[in-house]
Kinemage of the C-alpha trace (Angstrom):
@kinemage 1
@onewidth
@group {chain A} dominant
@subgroup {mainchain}
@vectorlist {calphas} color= white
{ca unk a 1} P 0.000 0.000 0.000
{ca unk a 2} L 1.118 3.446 -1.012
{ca unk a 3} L 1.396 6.722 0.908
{ca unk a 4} L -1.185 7.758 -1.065
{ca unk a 5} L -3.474 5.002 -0.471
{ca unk a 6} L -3.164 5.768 3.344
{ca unk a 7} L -6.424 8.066 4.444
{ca unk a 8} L -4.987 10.986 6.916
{ca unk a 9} L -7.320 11.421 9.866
{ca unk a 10} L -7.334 14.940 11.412
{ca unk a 11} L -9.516 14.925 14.966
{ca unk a 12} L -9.123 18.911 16.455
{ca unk a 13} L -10.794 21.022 18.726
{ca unk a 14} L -11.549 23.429 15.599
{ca unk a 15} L -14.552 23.460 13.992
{ca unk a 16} L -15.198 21.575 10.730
{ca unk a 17} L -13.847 23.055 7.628
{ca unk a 18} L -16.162 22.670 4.797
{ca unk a 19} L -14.412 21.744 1.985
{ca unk a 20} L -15.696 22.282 -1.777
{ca unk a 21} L -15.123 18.196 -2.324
{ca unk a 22} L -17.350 17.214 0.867
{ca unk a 23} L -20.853 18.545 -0.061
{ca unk a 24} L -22.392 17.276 2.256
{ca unk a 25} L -20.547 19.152 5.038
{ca unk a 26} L -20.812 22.104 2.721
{ca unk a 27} L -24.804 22.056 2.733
{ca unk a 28} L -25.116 21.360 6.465
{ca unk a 29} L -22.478 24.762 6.498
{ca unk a 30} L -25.536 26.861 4.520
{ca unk a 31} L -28.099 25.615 6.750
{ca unk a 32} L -26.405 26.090 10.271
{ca unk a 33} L -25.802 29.686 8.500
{ca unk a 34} L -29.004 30.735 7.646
{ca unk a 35} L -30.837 29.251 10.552
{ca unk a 36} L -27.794 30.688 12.749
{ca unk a 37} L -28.487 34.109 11.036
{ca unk a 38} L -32.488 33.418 10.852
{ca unk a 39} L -32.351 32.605 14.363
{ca unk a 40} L -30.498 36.112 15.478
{ca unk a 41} L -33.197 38.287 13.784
{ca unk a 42} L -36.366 36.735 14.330
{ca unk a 43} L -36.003 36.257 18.139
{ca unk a 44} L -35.023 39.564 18.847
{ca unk a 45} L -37.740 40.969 16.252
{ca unk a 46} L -40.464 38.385 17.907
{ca unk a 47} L -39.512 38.938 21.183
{ca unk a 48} L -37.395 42.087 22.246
{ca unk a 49} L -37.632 41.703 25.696
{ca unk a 50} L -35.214 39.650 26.462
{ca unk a 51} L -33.645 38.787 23.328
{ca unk a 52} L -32.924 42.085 21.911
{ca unk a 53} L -31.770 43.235 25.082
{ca unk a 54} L -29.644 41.112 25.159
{ca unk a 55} L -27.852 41.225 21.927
{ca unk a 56} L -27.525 44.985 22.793
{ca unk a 57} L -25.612 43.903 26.146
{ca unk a 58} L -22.581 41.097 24.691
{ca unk a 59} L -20.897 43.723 21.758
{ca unk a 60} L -18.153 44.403 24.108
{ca unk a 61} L -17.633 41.331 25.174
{ca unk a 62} L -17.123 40.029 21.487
{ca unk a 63} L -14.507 42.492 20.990
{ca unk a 64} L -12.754 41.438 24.575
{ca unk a 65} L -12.921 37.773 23.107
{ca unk a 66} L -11.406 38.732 19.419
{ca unk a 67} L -8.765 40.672 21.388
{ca unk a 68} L -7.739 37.769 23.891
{ca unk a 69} L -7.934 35.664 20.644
{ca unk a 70} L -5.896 37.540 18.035
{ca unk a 71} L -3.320 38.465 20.593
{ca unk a 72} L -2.691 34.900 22.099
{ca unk a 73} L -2.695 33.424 18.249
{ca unk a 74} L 0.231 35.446 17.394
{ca unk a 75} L 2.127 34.831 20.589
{ca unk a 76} L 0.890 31.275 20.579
{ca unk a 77} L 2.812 31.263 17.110
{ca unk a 78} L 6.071 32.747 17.975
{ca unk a 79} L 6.143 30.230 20.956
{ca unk a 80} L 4.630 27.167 18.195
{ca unk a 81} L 7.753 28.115 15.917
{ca unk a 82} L 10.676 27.925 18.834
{ca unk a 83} L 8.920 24.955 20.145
{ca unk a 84} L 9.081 23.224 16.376
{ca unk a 85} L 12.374 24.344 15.964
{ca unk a 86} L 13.545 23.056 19.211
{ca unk a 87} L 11.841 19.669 18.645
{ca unk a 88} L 13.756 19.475 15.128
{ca unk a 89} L 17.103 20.609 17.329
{ca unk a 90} L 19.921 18.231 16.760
{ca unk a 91} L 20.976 19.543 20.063
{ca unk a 92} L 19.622 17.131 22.684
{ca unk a 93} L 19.485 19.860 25.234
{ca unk a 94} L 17.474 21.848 23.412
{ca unk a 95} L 15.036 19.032 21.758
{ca unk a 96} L 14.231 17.479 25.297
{ca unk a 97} L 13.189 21.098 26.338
{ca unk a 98} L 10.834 21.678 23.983
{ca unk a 99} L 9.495 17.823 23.618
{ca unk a 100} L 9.145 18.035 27.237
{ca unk a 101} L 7.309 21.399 27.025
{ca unk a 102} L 5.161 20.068 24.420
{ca unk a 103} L 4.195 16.998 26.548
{ca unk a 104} L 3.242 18.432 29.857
{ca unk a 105} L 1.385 21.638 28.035
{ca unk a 106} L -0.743 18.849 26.129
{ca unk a 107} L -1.199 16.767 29.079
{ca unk a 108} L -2.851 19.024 30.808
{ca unk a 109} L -6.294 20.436 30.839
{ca unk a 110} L -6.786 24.553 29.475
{ca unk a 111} L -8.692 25.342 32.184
{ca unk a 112} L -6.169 23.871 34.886
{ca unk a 113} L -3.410 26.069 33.266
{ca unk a 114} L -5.592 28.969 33.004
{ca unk a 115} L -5.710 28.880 37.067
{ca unk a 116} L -2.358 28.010 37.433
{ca unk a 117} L -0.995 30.693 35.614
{ca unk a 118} L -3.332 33.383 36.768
{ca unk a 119} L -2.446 32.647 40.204
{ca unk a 120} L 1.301 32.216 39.696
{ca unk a 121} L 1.868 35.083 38.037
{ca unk a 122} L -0.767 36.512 40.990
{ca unk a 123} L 2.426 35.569 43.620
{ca unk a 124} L 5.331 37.305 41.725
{ca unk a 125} L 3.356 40.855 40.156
{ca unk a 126} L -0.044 41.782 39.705
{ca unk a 127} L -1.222 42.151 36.093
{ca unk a 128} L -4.520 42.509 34.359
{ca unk a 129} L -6.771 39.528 33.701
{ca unk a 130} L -6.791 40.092 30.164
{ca unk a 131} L -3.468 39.843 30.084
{ca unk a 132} L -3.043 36.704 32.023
{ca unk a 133} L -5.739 35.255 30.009
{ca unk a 134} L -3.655 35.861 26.997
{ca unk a 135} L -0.408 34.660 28.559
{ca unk a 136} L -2.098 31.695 29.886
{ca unk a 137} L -3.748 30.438 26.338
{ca unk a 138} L -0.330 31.242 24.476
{ca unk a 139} L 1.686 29.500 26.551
{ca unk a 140} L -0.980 26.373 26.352
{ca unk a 141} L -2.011 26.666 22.137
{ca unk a 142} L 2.170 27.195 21.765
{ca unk a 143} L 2.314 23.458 22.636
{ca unk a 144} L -0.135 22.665 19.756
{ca unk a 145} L 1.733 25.099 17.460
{ca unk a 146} L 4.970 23.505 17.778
{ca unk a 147} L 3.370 20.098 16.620
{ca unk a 148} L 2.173 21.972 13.351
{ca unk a 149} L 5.705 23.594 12.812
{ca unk a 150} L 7.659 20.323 13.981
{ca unk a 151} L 4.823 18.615 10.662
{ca unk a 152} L 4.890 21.363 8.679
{ca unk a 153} L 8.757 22.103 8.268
{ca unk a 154} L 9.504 18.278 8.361
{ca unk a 155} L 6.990 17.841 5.363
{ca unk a 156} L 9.622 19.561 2.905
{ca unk a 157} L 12.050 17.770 1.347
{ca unk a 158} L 15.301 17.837 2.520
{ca unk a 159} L 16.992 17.818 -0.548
{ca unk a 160} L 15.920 21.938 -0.315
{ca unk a 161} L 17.905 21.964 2.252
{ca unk a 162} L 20.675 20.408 1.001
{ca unk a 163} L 20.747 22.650 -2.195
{ca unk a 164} L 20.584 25.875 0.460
{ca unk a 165} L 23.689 24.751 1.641
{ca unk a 166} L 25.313 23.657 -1.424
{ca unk a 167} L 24.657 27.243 -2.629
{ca unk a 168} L 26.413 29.210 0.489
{ca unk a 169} L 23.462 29.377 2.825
{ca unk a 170} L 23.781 28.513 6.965
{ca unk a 171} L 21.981 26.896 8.732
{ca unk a 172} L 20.029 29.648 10.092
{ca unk a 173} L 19.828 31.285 6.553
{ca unk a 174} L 18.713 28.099 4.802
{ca unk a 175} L 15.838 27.661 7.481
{ca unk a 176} L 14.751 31.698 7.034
{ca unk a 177} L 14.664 32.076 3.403
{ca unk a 178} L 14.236 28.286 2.078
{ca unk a 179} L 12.285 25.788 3.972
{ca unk a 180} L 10.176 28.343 6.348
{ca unk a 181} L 8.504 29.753 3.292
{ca unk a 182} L 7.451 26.690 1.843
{ca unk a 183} L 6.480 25.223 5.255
{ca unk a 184} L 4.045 27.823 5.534
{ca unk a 185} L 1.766 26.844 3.063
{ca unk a 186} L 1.105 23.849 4.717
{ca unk a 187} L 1.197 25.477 8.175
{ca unk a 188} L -1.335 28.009 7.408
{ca unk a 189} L -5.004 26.041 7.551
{ca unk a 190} L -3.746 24.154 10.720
{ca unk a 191} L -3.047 27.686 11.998
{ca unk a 192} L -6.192 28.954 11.065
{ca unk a 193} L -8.167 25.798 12.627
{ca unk a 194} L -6.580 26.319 15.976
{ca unk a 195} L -7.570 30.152 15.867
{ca unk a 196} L -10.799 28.654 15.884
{ca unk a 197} L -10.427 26.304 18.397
{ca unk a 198} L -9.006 29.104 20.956
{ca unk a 199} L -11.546 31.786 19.896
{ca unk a 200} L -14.219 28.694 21.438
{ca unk a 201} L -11.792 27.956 24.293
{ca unk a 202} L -11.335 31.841 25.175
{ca unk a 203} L -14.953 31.205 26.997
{ca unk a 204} L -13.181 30.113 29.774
{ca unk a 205} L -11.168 33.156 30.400
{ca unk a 206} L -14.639 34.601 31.386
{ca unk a 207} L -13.283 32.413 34.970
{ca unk a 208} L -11.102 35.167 35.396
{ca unk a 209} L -13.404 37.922 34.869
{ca unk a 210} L -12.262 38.924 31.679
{ca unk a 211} L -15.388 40.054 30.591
{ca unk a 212} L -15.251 38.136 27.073
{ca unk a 213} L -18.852 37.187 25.151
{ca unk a 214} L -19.423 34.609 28.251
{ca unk a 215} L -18.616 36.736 30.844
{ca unk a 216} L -20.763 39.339 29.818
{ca unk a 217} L -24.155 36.738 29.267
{ca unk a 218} L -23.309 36.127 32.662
{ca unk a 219} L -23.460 38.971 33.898
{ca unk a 220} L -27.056 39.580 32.267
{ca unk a 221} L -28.499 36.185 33.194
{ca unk a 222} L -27.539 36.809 37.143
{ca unk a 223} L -29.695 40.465 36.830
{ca unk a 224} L -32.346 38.730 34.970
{ca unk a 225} L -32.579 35.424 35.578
{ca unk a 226} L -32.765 34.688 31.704
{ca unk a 227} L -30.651 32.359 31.707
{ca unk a 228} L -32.296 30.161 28.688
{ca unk a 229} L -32.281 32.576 26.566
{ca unk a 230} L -29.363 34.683 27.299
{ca unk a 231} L -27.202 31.204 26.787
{ca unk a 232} L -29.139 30.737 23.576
{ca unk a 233} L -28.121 34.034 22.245
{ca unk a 234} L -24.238 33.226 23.325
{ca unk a 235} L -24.160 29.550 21.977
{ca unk a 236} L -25.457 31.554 18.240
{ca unk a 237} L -23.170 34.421 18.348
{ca unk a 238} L -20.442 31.055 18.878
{ca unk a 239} L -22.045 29.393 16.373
{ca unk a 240} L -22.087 32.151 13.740
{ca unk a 241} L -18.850 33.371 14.181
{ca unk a 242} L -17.112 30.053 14.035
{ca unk a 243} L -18.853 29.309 11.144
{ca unk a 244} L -17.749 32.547 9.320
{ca unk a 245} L -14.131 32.026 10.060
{ca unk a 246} L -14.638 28.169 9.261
{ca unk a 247} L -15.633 29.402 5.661
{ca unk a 248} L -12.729 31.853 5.248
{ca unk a 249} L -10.475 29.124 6.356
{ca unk a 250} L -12.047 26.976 3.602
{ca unk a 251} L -11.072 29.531 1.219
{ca unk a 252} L -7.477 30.120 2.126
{ca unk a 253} L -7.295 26.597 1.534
{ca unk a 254} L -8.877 26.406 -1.400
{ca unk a 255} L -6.023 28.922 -2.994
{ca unk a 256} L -3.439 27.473 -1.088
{ca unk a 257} L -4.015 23.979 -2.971
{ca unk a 258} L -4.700 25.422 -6.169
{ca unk a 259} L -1.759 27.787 -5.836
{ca unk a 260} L 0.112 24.585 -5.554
{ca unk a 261} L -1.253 23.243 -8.344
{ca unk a 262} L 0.216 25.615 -10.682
């Protein structure tokens, strides 16, 4: 049996990315859209009081959730790349670091680290939640982003490399301006599934009263007492947002593999 005849089976957090070849995921995507979508007008429209009270309570906490998101990505990426670079490290130091990192992060639970952290970095200075909320889900996605930079630079060939160095470049050089910028093509949709999967994981920063999309429902459900439909009008803006990046991330894959075909 070839390589080719071997099916690859991806299981992730992130949500699932609907691809022009599976059609069936891509009609269920239309119809969790417009019933996502259908859903968000006519309750508020049919009945105002709660719903569209509600809706006019959470926009603040959606931008405190794309902020924690977007800021721990990128530092979750930075710590992904020295993490894959370590684990490819012919030094044994230096691979055992970041393997062990790597192990330990993934073995154990977001929500555990998210304490942990909060209240460690509680002992040595005092900083703002949002800010331990960040550090706490870079440090723990940074794990899962060295995997997909240990795959994605491993993926290309190594006779790259070899020509790099046969023309002159280091080490360093070689890795910069030759296999890092093909890597990245195959790095990118991973990197754009875990975004996902932390944007639905950054609900449990709301713990630390960062007041993210969570936080905030919470906050109108314990005035109210509505908490059915304030948690309905939460789990939909999840839903549609998730399903909006979902699509884009289709996209971007979409070009990627046809830039490759080329």
């Amino acid at each position: 049996m070839s390589k080719d005849d071997i099916t690859k089976i991806e299981v992730g957090d992130g949500a699932a990315i609907p691809s022009p070849d599976d059609k069936g995921l891509v009609s269920a995507w239309w119809v969790a859209l417009i019933g996502t979508v259908g859903m968000l007008i006519a309750l508020p429209v049919l009945k105002p009081d709660p719903y569209l009270t509600i809706l006019k309570f959470v926009p603040d906490g959606i931008v405190v959730t794309f902020e924690v998101t977007i800021l721990a990505i990128v530092f979750a990426i930075i710590i992904g790349l020295l993490t894959g670079l370590g684990r490819l490290s012919s030094n044994r130091f230096i691979n055992m670091i970041a393997s062990l990192y790597v192990e330990v992060v993934r073995g154990i639970p977001l929500l555990v680290q998210l304490f942990y952290i909060y209240f460690a970095l509680g002992r040595i200075v005092r900083v703002p939640d949002i800010v331990a909320a960040v550090i706490a889900m870079a440090f723990c996605y940074g794990a899962y982003m060295g995997e997909v930079f240990r795959a994605g630079i491993s993926s290309i060939d190594h006779g790259q490399t070899e020509a790099s160095l046969s023309l002159g470049f280091d080490k360093k050089q070689t890795m910069a301006y030759v296999v890092l910028p093909q890597a990245w093509r195959t790095i990118l949709p991973p990197v754009g599934n875990e975004f996902i999967a932390l944007l639905k994981d950054t609900s449990l920063v709301s713990i630390l009263a960062v007041a993210d999309i969570l936080r905030r429902g919470r906050e109108y459900a314990a005035e109210s007492f509505n908490y059915f439909e304030t948690y309905t009008i939460i789990a939909l803006i999840y839903l549609l947002i998730t399903l909006l990046l979902s699509k884009l991330i289709s996209a971007m894959e979409y070009r990627l593999s046809h830039y490759e075909r080329r």
